[in-house]
C-alpha positions as CSV (number, residue, x, y, z in Angstrom):
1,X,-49.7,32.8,85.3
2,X,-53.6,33.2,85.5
3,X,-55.2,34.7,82.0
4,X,-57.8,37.4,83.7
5,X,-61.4,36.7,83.0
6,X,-64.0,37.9,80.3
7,X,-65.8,41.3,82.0
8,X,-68.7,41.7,79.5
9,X,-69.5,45.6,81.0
10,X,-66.4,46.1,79.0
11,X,-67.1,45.1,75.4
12,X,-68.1,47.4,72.9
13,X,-69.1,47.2,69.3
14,X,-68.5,50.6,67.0
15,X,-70.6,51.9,63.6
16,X,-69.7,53.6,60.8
17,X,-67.5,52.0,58.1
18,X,-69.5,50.4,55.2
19,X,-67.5,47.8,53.9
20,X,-64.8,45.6,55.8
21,X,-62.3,46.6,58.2
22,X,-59.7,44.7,57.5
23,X,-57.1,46.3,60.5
24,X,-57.2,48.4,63.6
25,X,-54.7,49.8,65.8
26,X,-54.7,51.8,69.2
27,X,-53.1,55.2,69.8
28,X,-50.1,54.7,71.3
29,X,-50.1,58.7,72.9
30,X,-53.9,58.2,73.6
31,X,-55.3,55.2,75.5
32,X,-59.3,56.2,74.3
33,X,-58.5,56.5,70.9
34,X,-58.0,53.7,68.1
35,X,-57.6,53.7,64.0
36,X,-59.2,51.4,61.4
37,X,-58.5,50.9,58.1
38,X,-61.4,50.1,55.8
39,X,-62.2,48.9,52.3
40,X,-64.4,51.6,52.4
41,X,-62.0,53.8,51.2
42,X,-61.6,55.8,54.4
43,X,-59.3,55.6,57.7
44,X,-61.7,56.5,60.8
45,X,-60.7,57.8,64.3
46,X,-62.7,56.3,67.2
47,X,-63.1,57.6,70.7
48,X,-63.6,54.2,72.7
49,X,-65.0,56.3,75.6
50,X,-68.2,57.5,74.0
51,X,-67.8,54.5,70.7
52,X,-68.3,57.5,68.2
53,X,-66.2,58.1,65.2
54,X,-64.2,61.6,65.8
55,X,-62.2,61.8,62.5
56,X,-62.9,60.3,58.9
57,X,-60.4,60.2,56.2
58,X,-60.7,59.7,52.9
59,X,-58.1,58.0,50.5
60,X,-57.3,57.0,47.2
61,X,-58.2,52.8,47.9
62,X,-59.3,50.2,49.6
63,X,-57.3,49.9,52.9
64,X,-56.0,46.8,54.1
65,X,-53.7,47.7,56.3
66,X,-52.7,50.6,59.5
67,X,-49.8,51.6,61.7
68,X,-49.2,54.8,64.4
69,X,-46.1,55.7,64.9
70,X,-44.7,55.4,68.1
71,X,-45.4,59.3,68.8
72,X,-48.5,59.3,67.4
73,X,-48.1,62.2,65.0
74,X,-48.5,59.9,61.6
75,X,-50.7,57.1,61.0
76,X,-49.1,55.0,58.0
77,X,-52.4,53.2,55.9
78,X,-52.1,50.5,53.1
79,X,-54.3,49.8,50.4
80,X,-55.2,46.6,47.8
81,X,-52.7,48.7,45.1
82,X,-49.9,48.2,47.5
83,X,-49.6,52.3,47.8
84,X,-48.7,53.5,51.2
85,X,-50.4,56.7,52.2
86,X,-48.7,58.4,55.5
87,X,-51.4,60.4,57.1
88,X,-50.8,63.9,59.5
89,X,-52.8,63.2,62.8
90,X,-52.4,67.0,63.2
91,X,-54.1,68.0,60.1
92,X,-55.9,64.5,59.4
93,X,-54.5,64.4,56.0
94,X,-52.8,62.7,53.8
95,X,-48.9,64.1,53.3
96,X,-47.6,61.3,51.6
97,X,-47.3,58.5,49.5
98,X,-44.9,55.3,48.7
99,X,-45.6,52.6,45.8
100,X,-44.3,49.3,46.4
101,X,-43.8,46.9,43.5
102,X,-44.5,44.0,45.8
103,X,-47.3,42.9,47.6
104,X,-47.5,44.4,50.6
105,X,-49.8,42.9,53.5
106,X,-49.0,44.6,56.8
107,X,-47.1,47.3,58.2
108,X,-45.2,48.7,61.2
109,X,-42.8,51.8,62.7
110,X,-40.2,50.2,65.0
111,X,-40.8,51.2,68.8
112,X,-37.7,54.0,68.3
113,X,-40.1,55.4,64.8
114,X,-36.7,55.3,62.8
115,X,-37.2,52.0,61.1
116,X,-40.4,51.3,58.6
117,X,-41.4,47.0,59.0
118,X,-43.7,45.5,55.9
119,X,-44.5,42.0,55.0
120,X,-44.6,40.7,51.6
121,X,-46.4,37.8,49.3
122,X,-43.0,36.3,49.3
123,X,-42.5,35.6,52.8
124,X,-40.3,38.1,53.4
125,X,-39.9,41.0,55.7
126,X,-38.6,44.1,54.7
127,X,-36.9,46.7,56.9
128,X,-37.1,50.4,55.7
129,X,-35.6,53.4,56.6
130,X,-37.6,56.1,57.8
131,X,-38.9,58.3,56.4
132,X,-37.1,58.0,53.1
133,X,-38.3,54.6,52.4
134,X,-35.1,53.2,51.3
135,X,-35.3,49.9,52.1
136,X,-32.5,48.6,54.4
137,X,-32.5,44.7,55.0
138,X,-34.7,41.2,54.3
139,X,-35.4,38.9,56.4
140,X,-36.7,35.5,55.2
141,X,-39.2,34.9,57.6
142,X,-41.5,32.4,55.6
143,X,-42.0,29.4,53.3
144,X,-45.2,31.3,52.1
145,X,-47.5,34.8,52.2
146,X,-46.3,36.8,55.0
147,X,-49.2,38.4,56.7
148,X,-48.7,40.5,59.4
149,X,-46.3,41.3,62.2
150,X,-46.3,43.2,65.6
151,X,-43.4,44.3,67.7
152,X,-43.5,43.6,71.6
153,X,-44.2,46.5,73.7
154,X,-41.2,46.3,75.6
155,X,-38.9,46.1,72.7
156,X,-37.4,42.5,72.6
157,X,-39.2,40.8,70.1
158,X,-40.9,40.9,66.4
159,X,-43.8,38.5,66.0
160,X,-44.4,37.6,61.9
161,X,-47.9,35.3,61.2
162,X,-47.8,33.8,57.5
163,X,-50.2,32.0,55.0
164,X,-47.8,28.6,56.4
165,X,-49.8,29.1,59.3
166,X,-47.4,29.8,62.1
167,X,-46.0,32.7,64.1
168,X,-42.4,33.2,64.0
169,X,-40.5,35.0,67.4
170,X,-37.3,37.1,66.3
171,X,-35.1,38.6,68.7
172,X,-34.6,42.1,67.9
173,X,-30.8,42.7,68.8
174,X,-29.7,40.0,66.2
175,X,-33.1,39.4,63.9
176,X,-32.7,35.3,64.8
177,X,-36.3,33.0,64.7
178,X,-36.3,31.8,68.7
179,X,-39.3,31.0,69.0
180,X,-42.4,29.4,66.3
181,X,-46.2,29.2,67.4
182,X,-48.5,26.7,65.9
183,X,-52.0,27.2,67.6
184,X,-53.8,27.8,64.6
185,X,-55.0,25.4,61.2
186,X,-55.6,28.6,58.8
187,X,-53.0,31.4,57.6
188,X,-52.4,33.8,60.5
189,X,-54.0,37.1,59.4
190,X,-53.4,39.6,62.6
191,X,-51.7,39.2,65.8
192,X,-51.0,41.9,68.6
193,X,-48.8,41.5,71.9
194,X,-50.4,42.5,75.4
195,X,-49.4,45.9,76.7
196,X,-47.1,44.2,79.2
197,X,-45.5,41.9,76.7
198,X,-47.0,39.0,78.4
199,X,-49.6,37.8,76.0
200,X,-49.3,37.6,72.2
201,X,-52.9,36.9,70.3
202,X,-53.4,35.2,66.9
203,X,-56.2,34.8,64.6
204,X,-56.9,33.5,61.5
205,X,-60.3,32.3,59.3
206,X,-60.1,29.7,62.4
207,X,-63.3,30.6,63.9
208,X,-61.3,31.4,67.5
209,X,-58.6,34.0,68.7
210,X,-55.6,32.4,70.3
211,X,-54.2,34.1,73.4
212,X,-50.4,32.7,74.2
213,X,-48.1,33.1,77.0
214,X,-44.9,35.1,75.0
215,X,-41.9,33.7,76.8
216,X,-43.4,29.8,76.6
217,X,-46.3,29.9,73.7
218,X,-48.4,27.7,76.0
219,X,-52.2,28.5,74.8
220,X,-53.5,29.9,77.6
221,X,-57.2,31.2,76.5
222,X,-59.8,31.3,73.1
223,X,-62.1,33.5,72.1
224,X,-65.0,32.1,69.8
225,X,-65.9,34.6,66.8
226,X,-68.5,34.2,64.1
227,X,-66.4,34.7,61.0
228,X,-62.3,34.9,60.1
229,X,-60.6,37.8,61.6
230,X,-58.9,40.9,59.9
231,X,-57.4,42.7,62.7
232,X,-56.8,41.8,66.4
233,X,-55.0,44.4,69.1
234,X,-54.5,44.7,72.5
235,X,-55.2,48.5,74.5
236,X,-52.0,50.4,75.5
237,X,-52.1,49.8,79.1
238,X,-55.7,47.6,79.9
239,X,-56.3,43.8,79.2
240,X,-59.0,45.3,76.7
241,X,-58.6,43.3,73.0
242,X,-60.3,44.9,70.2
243,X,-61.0,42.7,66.9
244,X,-62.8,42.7,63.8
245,X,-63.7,40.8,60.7
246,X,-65.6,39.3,57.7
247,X,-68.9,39.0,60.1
248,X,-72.2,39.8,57.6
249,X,-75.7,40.8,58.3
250,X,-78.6,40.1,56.4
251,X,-79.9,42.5,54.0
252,X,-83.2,43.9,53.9
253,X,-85.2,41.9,51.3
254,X,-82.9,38.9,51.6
255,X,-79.2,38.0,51.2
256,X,-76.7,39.5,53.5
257,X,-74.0,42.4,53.4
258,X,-70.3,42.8,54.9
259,X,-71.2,44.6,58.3
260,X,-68.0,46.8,59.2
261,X,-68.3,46.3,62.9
262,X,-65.4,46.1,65.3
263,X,-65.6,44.6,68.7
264,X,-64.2,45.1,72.2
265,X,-63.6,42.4,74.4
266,X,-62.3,42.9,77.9
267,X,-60.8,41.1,81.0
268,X,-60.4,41.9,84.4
269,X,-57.5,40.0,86.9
């Protein structure tokens, strides 16, 4: 299988947070339409169409993490305190809120919105039901951190990235490891699966973003970046891969400040 080139005329680069955004995440009802979670203290709402922000949301931290769910009504956000804040995309507010008393790095609905996914500092993966929380199983995914995970598109698979530095493949009809990619040298902050299911990226503080074939984790493409990535995910139905990171830019008078800036990059068969 051929990886589809670079196309430039579609890359994009979005304004507006003032701090770090540390995770994004396409609309899954809304193929123009993507979420980031900032330390800023707010969620926005960008239309990738025009690259303006079209909702802001304020809320109680710093966010580190963001999930739709599956029908796009609710937009679950994560912040530095480990609070969970699920936010109304019909009202843009917050409705609720769930404190974990462990740490708490990433989260995710399942693709059937009944299930609640979050990885934790002890390498573990919880499984909650939704939406009362109550958590249901662990897996022990990880000899270290567990960062992030992503579910495939086409509902076969659960990708987890950890501080050990590898990816980890579960089968979801029996939650067993078949699969471990080890592309990167740094703990695996962010990873997202193509909208076909073909391609699963990975980045780290490796100054690169892997791009892997799913079904043999052959490396098939890297893209250079200027600093360690926060958040990586593919578009809903185009090879279009939006990221972001720690990148800085220099302050006027000297030194430099975190930028906030998200980029697009796309491909074309």
């Amino acid at each position: 299988m051929n990886i589809p080139k670079s196309d430039p005329r579609s890359s994009l680069e979005l304004r507006g947070h003032t701090d770090s955004v540390d995770q994004l995440r396409w609309d899954p009802t809304h193929p123009d339409h993507l979420a980031t979670a900032s330390c800023d203290k707010t969620v926005r709402i960008w239309d990738a169409r025009s690259g303006k922000s079209i909702h802001k949301i304020d809320t109680s931290g710093q966010n580190i993490n963001i999930s739709w769910s599956p029908d796009g009504q609710n937009i679950a956000v994560g912040n530095k305190d480990d609070m969970i804040s699920i936010i109304d995309t019909r009202t843009f507010k917050v409705e609720k809120t769930a404190q974990f008393k462990v740490e708490v790095n990433e989260i995710s609905w399942n693709p059937t919105g009944n299930l609640f996914f979050l990885t934790t500092g002890q390498g573990s993966i919880k499984i909650l039901e939704y939406p009362s929380m109550k958590e249901l199983y662990s897996l022990d995914g990880h000899t270290a951190n567990c960062y992030c995970l992503e579910f495939d598109p086409r509902g076969r698979y659960l990708a987890t990235g950890s501080a050990d530095a590898l990816v980890n493949l579960w089968d979801l009809d029996d939650y067993i490891c078949i699969r471990t990619f080890g592309k990167l040298d740094w703990p695996i902050r962010t990873l997202s699966f193509s909208f076909d299911g073909e391609f699963l990226v990975s980045a780290s503080e490796d100054l690169s973003i892997d791009i892997s074939l799913v079904e043999t984790g052959e490396s098939v493409h890297k893209i250079d970046c200027f600093a360690a990535m926060n958040t990586v995910s593919w578009h809903p139905n185009k090879y279009l891969l939006a990221y972001a990171g720690d990148e800085q830019e220099p302050r006027p008078g000297g030194g430099s400040v975190m930028a906030g800036n998200l980029r697009v990059f796309g491909f074309s068969p």
